[in-house]
C-alpha positions in Angstrom: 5.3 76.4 18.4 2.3 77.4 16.9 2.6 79.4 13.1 0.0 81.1 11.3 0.1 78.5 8.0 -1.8 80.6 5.4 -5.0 83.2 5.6 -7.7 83.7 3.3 -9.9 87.4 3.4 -13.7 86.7 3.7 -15.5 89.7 4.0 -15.6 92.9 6.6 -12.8 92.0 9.3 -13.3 88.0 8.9 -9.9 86.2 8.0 -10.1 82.0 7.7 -6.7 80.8 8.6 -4.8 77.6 8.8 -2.6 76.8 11.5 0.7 74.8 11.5 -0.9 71.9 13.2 -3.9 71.9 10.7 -6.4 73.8 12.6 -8.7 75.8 10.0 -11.1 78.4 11.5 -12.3 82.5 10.9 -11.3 85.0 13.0 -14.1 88.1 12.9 -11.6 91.1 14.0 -14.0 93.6 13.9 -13.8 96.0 17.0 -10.7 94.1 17.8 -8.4 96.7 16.5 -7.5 99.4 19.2 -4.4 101.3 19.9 -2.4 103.2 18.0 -0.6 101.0 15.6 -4.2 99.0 14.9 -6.3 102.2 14.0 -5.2 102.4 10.3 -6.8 98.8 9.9 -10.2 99.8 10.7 -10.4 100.8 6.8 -11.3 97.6 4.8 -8.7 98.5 1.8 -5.9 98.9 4.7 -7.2 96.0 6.5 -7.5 93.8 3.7 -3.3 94.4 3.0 -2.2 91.7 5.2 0.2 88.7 4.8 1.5 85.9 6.6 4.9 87.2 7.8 6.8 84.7 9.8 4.6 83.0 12.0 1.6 85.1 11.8 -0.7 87.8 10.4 1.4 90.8 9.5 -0.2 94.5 8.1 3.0 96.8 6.3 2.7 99.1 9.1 4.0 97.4 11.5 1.0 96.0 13.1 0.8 91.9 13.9 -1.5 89.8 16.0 0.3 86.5 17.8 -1.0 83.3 16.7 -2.1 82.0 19.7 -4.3 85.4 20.1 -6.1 84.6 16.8 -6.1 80.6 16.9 -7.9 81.5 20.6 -10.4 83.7 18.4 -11.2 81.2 16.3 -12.1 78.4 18.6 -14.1 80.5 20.6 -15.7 81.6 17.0 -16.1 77.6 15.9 -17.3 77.2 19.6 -20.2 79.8 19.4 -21.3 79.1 15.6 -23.0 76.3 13.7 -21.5 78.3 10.7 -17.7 78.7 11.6 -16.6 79.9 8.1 -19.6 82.5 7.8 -19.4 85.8 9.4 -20.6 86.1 13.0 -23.9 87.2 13.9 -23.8 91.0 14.7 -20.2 91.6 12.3 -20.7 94.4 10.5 -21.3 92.4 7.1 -24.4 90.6 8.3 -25.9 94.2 9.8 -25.7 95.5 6.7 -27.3 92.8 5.3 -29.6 91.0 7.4 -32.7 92.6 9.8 -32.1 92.2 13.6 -32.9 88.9 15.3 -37.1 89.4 16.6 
């Protein structure tokens, strides 16, 4: 079964986490938190609150994402990126940061 080892905040909604079976990547949550119970999290402080509860990523309200869910989000991230532990191109950190791609 797969468990949610530790997590590590980066920066705007991009969380590195270790899995159970020593798979390392960065999940980029940003636009990834609808619904109800998620809509708190789309503030940084509240978003930033989160802990490894059980097996996974846990917010105090409530809220939790499965592991399999954010190990898929990381692979795909690794997948896409030549730098897997920096922010994705287009996350909110790097537009604030960088000018669009020309």
């Amino acid at each position: 079964m797969l468990h949610v080892k530790s997590a590590e905040y980066l920066s705007a909604f991009c969380i590195r986490l270790e899995f159970n079976d020593g798979f390392t990547g960065v999940v980029d949550l940003c636009g990834r938190l609808n619904g109800p119970i998620f809509r708190e999290l789309n503030e940084i402080a509240r978003f930033r609150a989160f802990s490894v509860v059980g097996h996974t990523l846990a917010w105090q309200n409530g809220a939790d994402l499965a592991p399999e869910y954010l190990r898929g989000l990381a692979e795909r991230r690794l997948a896409e990126s030549s730098h897997p532990l920096e922010p994705a191109a287009g996350s909110v950190s790097n537009r604030e940061s960088s000018p669009p791609a020309q």
